[in-house]
C-alpha atoms as an extended CHARMM CRD file, in Angstrom:
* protein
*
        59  EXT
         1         1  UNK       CA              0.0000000000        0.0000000000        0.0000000000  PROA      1               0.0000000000
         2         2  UNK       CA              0.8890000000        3.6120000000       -0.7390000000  PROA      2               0.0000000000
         3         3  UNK       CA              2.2350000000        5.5950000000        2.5020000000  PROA      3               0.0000000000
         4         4  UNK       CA              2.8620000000        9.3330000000        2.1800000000  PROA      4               0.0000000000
         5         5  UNK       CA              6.4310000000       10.4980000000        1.9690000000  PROA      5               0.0000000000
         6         6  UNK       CA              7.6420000000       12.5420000000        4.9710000000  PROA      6               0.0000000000
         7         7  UNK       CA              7.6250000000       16.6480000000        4.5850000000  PROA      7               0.0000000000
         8         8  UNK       CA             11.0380000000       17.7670000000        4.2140000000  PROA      8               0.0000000000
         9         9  UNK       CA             12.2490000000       20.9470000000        6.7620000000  PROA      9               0.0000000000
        10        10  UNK       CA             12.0340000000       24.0820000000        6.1760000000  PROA      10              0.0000000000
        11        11  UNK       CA             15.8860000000       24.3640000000        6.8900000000  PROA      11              0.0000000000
        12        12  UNK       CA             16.4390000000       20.8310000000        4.7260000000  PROA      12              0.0000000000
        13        13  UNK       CA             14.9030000000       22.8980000000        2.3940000000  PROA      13              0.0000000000
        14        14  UNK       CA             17.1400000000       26.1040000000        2.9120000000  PROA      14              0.0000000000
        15        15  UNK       CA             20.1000000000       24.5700000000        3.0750000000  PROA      15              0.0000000000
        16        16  UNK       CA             19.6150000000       22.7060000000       -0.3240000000  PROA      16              0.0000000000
        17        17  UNK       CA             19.1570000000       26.7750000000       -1.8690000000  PROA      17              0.0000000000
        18        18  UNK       CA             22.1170000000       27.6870000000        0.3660000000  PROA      18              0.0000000000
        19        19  UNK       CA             24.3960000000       25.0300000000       -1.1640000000  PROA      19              0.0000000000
        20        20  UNK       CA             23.0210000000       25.5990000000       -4.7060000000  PROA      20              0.0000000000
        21        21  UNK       CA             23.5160000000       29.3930000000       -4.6700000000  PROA      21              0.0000000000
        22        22  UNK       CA             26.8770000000       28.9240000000       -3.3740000000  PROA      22              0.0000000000
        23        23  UNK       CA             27.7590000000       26.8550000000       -6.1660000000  PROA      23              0.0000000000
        24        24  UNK       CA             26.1280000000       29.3450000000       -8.6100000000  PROA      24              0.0000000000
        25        25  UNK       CA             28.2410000000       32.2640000000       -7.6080000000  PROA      25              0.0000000000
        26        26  UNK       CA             31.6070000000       30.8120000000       -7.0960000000  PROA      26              0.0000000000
        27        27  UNK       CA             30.8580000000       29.7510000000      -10.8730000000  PROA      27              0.0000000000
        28        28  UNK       CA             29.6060000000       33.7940000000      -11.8690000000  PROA      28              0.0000000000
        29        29  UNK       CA             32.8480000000       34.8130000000      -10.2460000000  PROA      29              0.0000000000
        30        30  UNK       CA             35.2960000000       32.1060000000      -12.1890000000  PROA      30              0.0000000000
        31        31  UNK       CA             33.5230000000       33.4540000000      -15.3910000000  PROA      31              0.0000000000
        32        32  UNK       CA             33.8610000000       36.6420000000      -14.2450000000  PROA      32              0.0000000000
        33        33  UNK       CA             37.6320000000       36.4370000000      -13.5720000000  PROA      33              0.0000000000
        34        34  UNK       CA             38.2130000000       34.7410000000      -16.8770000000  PROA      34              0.0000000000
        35        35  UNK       CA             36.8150000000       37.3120000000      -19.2690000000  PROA      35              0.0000000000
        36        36  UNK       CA             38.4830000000       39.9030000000      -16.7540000000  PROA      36              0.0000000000
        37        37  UNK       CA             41.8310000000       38.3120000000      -17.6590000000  PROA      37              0.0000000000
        38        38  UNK       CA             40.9590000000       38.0340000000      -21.4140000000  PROA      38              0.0000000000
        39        39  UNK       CA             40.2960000000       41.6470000000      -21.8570000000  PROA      39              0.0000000000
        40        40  UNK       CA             43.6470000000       42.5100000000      -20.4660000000  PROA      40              0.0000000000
        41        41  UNK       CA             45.0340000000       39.4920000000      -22.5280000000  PROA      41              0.0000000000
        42        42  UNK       CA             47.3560000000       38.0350000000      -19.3420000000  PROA      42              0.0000000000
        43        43  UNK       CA             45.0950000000       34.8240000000      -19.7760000000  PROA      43              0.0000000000
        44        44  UNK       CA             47.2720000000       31.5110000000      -20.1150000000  PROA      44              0.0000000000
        45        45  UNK       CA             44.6150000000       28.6020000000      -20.6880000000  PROA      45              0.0000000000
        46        46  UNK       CA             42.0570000000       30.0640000000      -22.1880000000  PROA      46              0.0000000000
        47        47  UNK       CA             41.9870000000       29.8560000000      -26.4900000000  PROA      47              0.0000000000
        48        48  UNK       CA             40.2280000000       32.1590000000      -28.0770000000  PROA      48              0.0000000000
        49        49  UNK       CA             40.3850000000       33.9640000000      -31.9030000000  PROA      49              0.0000000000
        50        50  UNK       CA             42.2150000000       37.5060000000      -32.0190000000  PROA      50              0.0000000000
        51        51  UNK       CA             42.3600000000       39.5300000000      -34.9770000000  PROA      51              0.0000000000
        52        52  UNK       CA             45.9820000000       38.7970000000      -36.0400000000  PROA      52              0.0000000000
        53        53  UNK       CA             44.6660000000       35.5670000000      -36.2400000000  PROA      53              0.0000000000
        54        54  UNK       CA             41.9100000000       36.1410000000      -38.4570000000  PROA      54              0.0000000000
        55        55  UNK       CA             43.9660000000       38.1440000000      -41.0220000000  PROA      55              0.0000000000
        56        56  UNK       CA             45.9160000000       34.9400000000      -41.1600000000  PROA      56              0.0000000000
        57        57  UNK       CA             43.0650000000       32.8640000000      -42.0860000000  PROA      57              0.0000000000
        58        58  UNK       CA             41.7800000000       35.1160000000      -45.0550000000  PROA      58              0.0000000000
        59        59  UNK       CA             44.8370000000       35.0030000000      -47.0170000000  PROA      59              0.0000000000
């Protein structure tokens, strides 16, 4: 027979959003930091097209 599932917690609840925005903004800030560092062209591991490298292709 069926049998209702228990009601999660308010703070069971909270903490799950807690956890998940945490996650969400350490990720905006990485992003963040990376096209930071490609607009001032110091990044290292990041590939990405310039336009010296676009001239090369048309020829």
């Amino acid at each position: 027979m069926a049998v209702p599932k228990k009601k999660t917690s308010k703070a069971k609840r909270n903490q799950r959003h807690a956890v998940w925005k945490r996650k969400a903004a350490l990720e905006a800030e990485k992003a963040l930091s990376l096209g930071k560092s490609v607009l001032t062209g110091r990044s290292r591991g990041f590939v990405y097209p310039t336009k010296d490298d676009e001239d090369d292709d048309e020829e």
